[in-house]
Every structure is written in C-alpha cells, then in structure tokens.
KOLLUMMAR-314211 format. One record per residue: residue in one letter; x, y, z of N, C-alpha, C in turn. Coordinates in steps of 0.02 Angstrom, whole numbers, plus 50000, padded with zeros to 5 digits. Layout:
% residues N
AXYZXYZXYZ;...
This chain:
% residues 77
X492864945449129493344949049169493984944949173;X494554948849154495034943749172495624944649241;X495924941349216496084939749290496604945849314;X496944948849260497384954449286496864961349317;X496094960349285495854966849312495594964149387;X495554957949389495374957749448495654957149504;X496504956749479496864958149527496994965749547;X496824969449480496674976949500496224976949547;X495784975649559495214978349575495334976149679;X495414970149633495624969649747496224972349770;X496754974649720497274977949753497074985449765;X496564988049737496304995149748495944996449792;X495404988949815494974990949867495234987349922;X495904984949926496184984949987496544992050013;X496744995349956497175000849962496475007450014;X496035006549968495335009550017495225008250073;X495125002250090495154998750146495465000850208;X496175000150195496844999850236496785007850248;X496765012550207496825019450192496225020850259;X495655019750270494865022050283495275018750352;X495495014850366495295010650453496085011350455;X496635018750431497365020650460497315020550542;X496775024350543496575028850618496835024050668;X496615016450658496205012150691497185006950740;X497515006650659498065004850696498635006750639;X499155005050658499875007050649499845000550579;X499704993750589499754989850521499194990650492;X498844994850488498344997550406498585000750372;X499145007450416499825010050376500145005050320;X500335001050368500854995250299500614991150274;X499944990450279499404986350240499364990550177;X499154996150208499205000650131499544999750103;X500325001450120500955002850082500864994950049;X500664990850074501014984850042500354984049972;X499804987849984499164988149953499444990849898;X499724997149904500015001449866500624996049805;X500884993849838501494990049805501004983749745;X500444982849771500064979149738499584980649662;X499584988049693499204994049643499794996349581;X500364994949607501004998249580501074991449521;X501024985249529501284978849497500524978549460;X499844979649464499454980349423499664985649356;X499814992349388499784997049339500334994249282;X501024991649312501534988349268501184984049243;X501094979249248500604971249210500044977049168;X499624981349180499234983149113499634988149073;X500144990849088500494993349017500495003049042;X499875002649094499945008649126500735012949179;X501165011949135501895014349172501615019849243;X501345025649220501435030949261500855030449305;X500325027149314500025023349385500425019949412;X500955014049382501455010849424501815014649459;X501995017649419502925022249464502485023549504;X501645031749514501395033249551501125029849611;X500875025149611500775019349651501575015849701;X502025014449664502495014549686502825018749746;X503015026949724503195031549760502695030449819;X501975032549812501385032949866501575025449927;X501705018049880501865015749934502835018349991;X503165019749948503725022849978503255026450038;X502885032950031502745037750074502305032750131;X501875027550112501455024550165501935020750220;X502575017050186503115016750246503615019950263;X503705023650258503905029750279503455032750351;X502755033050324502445035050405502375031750428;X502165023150410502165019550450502775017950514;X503345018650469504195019950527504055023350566;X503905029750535503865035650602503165034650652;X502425031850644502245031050680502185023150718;X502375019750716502455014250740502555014150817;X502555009250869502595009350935503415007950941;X503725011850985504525011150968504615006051020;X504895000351012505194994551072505974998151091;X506004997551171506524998951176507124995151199;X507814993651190508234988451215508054986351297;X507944981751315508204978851377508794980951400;X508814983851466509514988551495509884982151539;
C-alpha cells in the first residue's frame, strides 16, 4: 500500500466521520470541509481531476453551512 492511498483512505474516513457526528457540533461541519479539502488534494495527487474539483466544491458547500450555522458572538456594547 502506498502512501498516497493511504492518505486517501484517512482523508475519506475522516470525511465519514465528521459527516456521521455533524448533528453533534458546529466543528464536525468544518472538520468535514477541511476533510473534504483533504479528499480534494488526494483526488489531484492520483491523477483523478474530477473527484478533486468534486471534493473541492463539496468542501466550499461544508463551509458555507458551517458560517451559517455556527454560534454568532456578539460585539461588547
């Protein structure tokens, strides 16, 4: 096994991971996305372009909700 699939392989079953326990908190959101960004730099490194871009965009959308659901801090008045 070499070492680029095995960086596939834990960047996918983090992406599972993070994805399965969203519910749980607001950074499994950007765990993903960043999971995602990880899944995205595999697919580039094996030659697979259109899993990258796809992987890519998907992490765009995982922060994206992560922004919108996040706990909003508000200024000190």
């Amino acid at each position: 096994m070499s070492w680029l699939t095995i960086f596939g392989l834990v960047a996918v079953t983090a992406m599972l991971v993070c994805y399965a326990l969203e519910a749980r908190s607001h950074w499994f959101i950007l765990s993903f996305a960043f999971a995602c960004l990880l899944g995205s730099a595999y697919g580039f490194m094996q030659g697979a372009w259109p899993f990258g871009l796809v992987e890519a965009i998907w992490a765009l959308v995982a922060a994206r909700r992560w922004w919108l659901v996040r706990p909003k801090t508000r200024a000190a008045d």
